[in-house]
N, CA, C and O of each residue as an XYZ file, in Angstrom:
652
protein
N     -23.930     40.708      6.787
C     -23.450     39.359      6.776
C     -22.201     39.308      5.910
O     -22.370     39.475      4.703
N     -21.095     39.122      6.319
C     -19.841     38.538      5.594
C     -19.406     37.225      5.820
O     -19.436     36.560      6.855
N     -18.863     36.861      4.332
C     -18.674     35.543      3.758
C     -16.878     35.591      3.961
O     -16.236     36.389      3.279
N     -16.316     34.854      4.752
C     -15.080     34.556      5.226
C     -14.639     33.038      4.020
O     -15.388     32.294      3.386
N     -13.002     33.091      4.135
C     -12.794     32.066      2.955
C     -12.596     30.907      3.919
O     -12.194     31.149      5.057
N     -12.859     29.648      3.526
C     -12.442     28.398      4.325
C     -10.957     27.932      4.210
O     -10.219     28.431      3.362
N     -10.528     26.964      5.079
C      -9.549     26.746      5.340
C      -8.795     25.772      4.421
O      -7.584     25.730      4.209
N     -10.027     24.796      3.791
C      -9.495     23.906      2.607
C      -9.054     24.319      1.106
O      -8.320     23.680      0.351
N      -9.766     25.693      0.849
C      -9.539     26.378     -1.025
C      -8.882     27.426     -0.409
O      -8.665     27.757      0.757
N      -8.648     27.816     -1.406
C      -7.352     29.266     -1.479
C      -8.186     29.948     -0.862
O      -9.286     29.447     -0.632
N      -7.905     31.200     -0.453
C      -8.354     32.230      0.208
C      -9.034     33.422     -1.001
O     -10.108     34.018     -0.929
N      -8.159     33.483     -1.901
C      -8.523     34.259     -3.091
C      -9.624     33.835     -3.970
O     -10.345     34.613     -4.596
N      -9.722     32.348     -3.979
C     -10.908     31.887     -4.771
C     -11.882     31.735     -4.203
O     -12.689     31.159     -4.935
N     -12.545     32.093     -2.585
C     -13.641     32.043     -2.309
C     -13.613     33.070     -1.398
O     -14.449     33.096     -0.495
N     -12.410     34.286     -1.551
C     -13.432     35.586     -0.520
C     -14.083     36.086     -1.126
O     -13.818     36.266     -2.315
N     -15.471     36.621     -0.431
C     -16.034     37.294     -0.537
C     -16.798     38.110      0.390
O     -16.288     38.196      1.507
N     -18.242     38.929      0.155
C     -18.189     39.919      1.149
C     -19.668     40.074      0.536
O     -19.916     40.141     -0.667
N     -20.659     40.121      1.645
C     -22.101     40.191      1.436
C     -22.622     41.196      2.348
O     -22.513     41.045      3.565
N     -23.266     42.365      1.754
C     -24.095     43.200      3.137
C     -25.331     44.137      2.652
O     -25.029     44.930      1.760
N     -26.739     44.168      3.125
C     -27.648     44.513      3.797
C     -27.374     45.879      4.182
O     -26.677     45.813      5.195
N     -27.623     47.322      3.807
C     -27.580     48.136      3.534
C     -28.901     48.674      4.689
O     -29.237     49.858      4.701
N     -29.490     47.754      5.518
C     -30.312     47.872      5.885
C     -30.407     49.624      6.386
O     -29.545     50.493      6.262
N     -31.935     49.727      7.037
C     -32.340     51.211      8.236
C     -31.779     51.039      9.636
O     -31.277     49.931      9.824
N     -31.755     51.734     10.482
C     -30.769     51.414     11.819
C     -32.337     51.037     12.442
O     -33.338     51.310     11.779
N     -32.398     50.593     13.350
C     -33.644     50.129     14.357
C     -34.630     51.027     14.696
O     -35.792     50.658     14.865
N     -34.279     52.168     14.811
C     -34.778     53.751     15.313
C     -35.580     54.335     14.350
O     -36.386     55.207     14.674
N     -35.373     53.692     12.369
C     -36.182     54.153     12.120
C     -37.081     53.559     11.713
O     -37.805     54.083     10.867
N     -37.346     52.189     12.212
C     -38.985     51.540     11.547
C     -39.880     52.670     13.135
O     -40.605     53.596     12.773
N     -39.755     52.504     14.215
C     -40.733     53.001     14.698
C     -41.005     54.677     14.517
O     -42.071     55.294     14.487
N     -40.003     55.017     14.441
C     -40.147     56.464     14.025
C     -40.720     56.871     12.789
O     -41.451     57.809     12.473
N     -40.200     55.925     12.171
C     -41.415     56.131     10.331
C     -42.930     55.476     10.556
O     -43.862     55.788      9.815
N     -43.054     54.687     11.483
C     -44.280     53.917     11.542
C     -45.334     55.190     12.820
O     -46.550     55.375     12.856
N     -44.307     55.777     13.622
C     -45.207     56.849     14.793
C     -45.887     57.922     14.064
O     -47.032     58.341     14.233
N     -44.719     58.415     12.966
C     -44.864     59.695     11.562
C     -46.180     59.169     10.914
O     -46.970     60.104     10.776
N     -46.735     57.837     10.417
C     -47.812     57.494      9.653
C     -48.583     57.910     10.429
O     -49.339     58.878     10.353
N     -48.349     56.881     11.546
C     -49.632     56.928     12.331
C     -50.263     58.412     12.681
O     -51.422     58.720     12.404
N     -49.442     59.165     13.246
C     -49.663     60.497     13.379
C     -50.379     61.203     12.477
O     -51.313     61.942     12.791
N     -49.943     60.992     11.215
C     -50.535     61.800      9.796
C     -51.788     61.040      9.528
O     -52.814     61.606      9.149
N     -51.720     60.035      9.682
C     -53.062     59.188     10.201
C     -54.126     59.557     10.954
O     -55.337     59.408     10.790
N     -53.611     59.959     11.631
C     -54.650     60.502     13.130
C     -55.161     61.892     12.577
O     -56.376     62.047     12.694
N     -54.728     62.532     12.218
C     -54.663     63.682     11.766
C     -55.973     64.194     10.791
O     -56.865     65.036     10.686
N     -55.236     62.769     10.050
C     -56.670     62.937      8.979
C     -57.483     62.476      8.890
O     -58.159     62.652      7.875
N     -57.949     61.512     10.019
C     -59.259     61.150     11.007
C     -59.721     62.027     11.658
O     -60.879     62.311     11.354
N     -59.048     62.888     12.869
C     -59.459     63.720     13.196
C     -61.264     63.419     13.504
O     -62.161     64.187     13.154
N     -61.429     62.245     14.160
C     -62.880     62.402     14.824
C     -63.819     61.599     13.922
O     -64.565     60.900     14.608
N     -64.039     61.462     12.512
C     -64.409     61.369     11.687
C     -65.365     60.004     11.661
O     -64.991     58.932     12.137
N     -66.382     60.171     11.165
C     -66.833     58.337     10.988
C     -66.947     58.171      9.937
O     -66.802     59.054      9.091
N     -67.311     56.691      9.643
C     -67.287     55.972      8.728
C     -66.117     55.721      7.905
O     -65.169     55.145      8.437
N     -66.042     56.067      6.692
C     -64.863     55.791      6.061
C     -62.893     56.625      6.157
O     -61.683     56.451      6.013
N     -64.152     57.658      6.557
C     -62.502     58.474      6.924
C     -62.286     57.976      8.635
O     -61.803     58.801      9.412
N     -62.617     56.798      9.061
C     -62.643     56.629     10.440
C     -60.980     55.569     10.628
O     -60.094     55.654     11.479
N     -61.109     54.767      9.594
C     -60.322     53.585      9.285
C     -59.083     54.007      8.155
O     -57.859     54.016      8.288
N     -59.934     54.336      7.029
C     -59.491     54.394      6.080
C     -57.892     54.871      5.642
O     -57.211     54.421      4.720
N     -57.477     56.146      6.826
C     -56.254     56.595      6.801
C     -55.311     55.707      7.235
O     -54.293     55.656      6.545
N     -55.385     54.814      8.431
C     -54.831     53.873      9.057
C     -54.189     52.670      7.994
O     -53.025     52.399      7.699
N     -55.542     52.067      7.552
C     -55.074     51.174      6.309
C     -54.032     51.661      5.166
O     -53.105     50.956      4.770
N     -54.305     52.918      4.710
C     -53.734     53.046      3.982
C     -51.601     53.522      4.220
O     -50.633     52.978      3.690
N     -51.656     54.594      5.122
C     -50.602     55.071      5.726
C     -49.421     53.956      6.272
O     -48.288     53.661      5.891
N     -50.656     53.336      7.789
C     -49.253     52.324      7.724
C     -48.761     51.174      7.276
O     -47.727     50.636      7.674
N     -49.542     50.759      6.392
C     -48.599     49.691      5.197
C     -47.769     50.501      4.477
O     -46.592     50.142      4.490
N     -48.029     51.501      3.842
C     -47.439     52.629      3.391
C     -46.335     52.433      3.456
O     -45.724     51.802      2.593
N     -45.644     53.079      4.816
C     -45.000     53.945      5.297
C     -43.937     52.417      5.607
O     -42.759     52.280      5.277
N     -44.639     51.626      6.182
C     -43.924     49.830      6.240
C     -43.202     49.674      4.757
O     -41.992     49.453      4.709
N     -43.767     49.763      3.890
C     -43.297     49.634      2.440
C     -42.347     50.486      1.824
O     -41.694     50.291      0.799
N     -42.363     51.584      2.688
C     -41.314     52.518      2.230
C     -40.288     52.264      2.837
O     -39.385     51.695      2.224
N     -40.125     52.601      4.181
C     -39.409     51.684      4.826
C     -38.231     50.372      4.721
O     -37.012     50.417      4.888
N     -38.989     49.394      4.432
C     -38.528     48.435      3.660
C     -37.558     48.514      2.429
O     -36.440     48.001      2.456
N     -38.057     49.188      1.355
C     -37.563     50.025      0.468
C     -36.661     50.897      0.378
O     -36.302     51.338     -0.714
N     -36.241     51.217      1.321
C     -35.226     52.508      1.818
C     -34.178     51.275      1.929
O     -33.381     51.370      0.995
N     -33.874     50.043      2.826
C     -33.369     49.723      3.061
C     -32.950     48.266      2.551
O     -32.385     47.319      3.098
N     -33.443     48.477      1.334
C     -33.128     46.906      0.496
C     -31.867     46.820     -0.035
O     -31.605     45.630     -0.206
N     -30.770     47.684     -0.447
C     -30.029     47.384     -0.998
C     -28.922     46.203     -0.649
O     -28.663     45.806      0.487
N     -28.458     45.836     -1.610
C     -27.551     44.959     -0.826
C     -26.210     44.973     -1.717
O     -26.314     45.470     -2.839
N     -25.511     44.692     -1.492
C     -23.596     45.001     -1.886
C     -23.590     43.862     -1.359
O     -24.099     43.342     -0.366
N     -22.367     43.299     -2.889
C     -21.654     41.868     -2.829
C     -20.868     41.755     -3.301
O     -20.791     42.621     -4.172
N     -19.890     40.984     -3.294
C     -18.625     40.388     -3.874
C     -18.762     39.233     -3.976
O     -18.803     38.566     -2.942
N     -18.913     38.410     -5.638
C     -19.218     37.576     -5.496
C     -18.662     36.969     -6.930
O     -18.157     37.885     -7.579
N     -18.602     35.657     -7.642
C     -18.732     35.194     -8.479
C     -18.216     36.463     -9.808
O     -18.684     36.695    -10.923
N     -16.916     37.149     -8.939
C     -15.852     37.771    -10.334
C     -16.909     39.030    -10.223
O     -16.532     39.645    -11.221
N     -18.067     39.892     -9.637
C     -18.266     40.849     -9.829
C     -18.736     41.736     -8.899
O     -18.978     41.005     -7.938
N     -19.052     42.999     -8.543
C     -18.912     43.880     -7.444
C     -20.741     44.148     -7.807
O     -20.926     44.924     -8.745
N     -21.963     43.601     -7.176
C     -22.810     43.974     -6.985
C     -23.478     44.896     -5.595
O     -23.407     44.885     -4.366
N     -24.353     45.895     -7.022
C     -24.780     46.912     -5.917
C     -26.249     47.174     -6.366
O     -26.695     47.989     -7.174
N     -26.947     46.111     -5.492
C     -28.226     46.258     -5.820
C     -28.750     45.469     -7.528
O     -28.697     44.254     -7.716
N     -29.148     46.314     -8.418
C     -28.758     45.071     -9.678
C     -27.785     45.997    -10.412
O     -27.773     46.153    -11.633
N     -26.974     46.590     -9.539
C     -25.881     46.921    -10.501
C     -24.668     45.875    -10.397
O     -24.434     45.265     -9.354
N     -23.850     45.711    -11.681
C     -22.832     44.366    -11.467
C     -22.101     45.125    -12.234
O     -22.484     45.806    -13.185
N     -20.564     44.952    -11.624
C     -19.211     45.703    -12.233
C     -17.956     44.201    -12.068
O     -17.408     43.545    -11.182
N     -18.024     44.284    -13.612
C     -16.693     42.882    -13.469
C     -15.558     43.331    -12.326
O     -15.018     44.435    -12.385
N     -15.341     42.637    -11.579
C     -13.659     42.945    -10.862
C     -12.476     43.013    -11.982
O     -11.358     43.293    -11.550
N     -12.613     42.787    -13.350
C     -11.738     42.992    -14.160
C     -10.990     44.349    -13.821
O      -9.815     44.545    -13.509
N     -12.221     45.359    -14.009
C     -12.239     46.873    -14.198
C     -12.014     47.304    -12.984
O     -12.098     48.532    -12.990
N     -11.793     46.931    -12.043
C     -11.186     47.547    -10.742
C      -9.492     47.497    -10.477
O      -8.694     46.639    -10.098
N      -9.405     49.279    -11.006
C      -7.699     49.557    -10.737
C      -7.474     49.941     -9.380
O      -6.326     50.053     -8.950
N      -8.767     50.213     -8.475
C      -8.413     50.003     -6.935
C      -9.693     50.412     -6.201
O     -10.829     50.702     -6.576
N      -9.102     50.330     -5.051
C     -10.531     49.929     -3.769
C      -9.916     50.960     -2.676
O      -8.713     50.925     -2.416
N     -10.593     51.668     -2.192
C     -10.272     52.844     -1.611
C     -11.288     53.034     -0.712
O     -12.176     53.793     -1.101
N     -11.438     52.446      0.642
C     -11.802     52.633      1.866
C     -12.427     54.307      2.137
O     -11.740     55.237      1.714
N     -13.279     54.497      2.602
C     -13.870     56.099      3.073
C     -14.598     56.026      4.290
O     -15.631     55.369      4.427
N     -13.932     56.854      5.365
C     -14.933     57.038      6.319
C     -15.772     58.162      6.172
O     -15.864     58.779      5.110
N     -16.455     58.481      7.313
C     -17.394     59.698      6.827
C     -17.252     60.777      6.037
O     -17.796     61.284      5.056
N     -15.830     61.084      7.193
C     -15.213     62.670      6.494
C     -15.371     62.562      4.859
O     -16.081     63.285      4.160
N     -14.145     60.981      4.225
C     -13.683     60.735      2.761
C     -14.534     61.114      2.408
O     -14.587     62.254      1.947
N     -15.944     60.012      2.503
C     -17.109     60.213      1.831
C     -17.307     61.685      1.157
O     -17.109     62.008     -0.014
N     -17.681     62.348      2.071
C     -18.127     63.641      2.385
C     -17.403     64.699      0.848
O     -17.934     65.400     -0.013
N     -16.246     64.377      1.102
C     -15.135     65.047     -0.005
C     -15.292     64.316     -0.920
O     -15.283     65.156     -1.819
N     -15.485     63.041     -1.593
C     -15.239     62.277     -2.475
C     -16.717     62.989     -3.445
O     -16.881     63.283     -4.629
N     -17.552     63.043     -2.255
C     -19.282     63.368     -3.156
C     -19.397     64.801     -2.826
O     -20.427     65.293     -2.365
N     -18.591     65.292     -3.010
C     -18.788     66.772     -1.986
C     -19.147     67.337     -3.316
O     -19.776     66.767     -4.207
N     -18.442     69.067     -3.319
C     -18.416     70.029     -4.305
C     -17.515     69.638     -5.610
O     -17.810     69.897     -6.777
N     -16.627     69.118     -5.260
C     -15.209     68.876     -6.289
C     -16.199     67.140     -7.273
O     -15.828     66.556     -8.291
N     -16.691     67.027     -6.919
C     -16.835     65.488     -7.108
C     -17.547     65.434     -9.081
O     -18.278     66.173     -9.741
N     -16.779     64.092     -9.356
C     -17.246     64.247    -11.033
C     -18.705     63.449    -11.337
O     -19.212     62.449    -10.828
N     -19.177     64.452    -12.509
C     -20.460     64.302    -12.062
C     -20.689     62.462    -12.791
O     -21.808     62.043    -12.493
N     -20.206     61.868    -13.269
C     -19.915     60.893    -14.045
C     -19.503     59.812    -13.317
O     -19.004     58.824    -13.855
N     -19.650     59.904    -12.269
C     -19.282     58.555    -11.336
C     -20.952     58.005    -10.865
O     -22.093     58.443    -11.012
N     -20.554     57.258    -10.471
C     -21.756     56.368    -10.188
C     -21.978     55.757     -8.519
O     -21.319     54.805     -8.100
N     -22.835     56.357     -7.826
C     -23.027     56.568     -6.831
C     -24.110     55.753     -5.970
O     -25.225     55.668     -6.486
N     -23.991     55.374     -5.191
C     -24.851     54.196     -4.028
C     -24.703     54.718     -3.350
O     -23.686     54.112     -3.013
N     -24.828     56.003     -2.142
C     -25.040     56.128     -1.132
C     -26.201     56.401     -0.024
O     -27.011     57.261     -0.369
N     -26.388     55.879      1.099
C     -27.020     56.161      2.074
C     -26.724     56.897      3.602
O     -26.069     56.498      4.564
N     -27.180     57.630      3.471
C     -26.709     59.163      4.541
C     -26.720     58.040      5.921
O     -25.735     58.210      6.639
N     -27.514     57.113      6.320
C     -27.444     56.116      7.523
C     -26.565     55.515      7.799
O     -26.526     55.069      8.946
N     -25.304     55.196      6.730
C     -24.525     54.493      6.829
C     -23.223     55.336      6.693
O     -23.147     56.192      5.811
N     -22.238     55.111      7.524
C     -21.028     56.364      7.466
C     -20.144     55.882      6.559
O     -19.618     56.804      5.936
N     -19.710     54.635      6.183
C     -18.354     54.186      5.502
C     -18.734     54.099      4.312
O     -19.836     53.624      4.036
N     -17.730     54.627      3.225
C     -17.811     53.975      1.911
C     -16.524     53.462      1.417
O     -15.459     53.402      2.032
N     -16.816     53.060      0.076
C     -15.647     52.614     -0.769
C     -15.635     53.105     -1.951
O     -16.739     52.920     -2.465
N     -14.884     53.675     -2.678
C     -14.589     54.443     -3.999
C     -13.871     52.944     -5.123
O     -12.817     52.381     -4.829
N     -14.403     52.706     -5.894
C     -14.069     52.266     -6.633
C     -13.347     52.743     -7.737
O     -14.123     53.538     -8.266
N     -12.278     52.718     -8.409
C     -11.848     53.550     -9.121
C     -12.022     52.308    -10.450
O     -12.072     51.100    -10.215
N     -12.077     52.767    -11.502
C     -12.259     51.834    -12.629
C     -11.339     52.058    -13.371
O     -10.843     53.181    -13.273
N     -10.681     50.985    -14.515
C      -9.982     50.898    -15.247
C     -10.445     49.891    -16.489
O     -10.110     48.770    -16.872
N     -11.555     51.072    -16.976
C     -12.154     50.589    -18.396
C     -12.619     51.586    -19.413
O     -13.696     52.177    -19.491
N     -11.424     51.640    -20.266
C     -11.792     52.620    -21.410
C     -13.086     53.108    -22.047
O     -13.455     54.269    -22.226
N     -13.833     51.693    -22.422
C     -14.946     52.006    -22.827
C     -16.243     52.514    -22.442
O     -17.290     52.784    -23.029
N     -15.696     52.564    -20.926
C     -16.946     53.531    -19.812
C     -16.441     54.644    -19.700
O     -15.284     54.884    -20.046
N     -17.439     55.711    -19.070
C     -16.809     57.006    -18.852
C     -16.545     57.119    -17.695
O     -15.561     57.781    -17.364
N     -17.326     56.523    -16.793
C     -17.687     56.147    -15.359
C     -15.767     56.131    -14.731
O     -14.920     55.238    -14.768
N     -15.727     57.497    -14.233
C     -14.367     57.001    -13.529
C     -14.110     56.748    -12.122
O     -13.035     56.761    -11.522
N     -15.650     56.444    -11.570
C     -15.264     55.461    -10.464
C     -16.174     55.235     -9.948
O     -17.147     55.793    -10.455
N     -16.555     54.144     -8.415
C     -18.193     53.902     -8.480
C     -17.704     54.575     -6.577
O     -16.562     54.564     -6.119
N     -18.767     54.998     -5.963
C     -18.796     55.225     -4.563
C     -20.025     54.545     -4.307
O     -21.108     54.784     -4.842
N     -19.705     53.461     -3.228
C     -20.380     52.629     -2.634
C     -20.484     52.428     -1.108
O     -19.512     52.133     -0.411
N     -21.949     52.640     -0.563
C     -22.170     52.550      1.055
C     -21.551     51.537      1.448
O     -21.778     50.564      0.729
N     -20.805     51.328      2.354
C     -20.719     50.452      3.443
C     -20.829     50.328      5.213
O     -20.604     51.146      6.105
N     -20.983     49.847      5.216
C     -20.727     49.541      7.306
C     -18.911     49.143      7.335
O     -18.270     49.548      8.305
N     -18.242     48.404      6.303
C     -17.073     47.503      7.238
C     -16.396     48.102      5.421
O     -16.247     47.283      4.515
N     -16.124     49.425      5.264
C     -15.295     49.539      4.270
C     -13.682     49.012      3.705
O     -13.197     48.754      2.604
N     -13.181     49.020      5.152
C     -11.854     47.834      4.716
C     -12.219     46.541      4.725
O     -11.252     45.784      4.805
N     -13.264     46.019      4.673
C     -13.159     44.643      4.382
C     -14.436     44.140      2.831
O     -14.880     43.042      2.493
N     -14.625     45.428      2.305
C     -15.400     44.820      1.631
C     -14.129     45.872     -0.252
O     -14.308     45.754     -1.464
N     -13.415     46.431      0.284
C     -12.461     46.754     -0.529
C     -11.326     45.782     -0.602
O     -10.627     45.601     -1.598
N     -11.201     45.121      0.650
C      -9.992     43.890      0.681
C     -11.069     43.240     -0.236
O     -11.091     43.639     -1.401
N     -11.998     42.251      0.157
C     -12.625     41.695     -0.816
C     -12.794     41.983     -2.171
O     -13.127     41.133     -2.998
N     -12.593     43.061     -2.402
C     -12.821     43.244     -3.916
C     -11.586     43.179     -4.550
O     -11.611     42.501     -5.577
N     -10.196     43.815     -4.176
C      -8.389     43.404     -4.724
C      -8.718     42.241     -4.176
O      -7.937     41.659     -4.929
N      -9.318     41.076     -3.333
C      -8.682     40.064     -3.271
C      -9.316     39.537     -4.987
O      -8.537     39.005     -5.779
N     -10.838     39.796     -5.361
C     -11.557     39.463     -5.838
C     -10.663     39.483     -7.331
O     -10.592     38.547     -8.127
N     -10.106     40.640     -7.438
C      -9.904     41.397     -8.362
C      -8.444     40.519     -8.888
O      -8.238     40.349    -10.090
N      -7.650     40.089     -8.008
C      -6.017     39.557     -8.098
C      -6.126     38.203     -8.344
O      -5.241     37.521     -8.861
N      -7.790     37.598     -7.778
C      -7.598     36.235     -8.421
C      -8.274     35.719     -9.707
O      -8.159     34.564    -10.118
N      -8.830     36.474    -10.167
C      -9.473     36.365    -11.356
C      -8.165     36.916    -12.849
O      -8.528     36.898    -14.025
């Protein structure tokens, strides 16, 4: 979900940029077939308590994990760059740097410092490199999942230029 600026306030004082980090569709049933399976498995024929018992337990489970995999959420909002309950003032952003897969790939690869601070999810191809400009952290830059990486890095220099 992205938050577009209206036509009556500046553009700078109300962009922003909201997104759901969600699982792609393919994998609630595929994580929910995997329970069930390991489920079955360890029924295997069985009565009484081992008859049920795997079922109950596995696929809420596996629903909960699930879920969990895919809670994060990234925002631009109210002067700061949230990622999940992480919050980075837009003060400290000396730039916003778009990544498609490949970037990604190199940015977190072999060369990469171990001191950056990292949000990624292998489901999602785009990121954004945050580079920081704050002495008193060591953190020299944040890499963050996205789906729509040029627009949630525009959002953040816009974020960043009007504050």
């Amino acid at each position: 979900m992205r938050q577009s600026s209206s036509s009556t306030a500046p553009a700078a004082a109300t962009a922003g940029y909201a997104e759901r980090l969600g699982l792609p569709w393919w994998a609630w049933p595929a994580g929910l077939a995997l329970a069930g399976l390991l489920a079955a498995e360890l029924w295997m024929g069985a009565s009484g308590v081992r008859a049920w018992l795997p079922f109950v337990l596995l696929l809420p489970a596996a629903a909960a994990t699930l879920w969990w995999l895919g809670r994060i959420r990234v925002s631009v909002q109210g002067g700061e760059l949230r990622v999940d309950d992480a919050r980075l003032p837009v003060r400290f952003v000396a730039d916003a740097v778009p990544l498609d897969a490949a970037g990604r790939r190199e940015v977190l690869g072999v060369g990469s410092d171990p001191l950056a601070f990292v949000v990624q999810r292998p489901w999602v191809g785009g990121a954004v490199q945050v580079v920081l400009d704050d002495p008193a952290d060591p953190t020299p830059f944040w890499v963050v999942s996205t789906r729509h990486p040029v627009e949630l890095a525009t959002a953040l220099l816009a974020a960043r230029d009007a504050g």
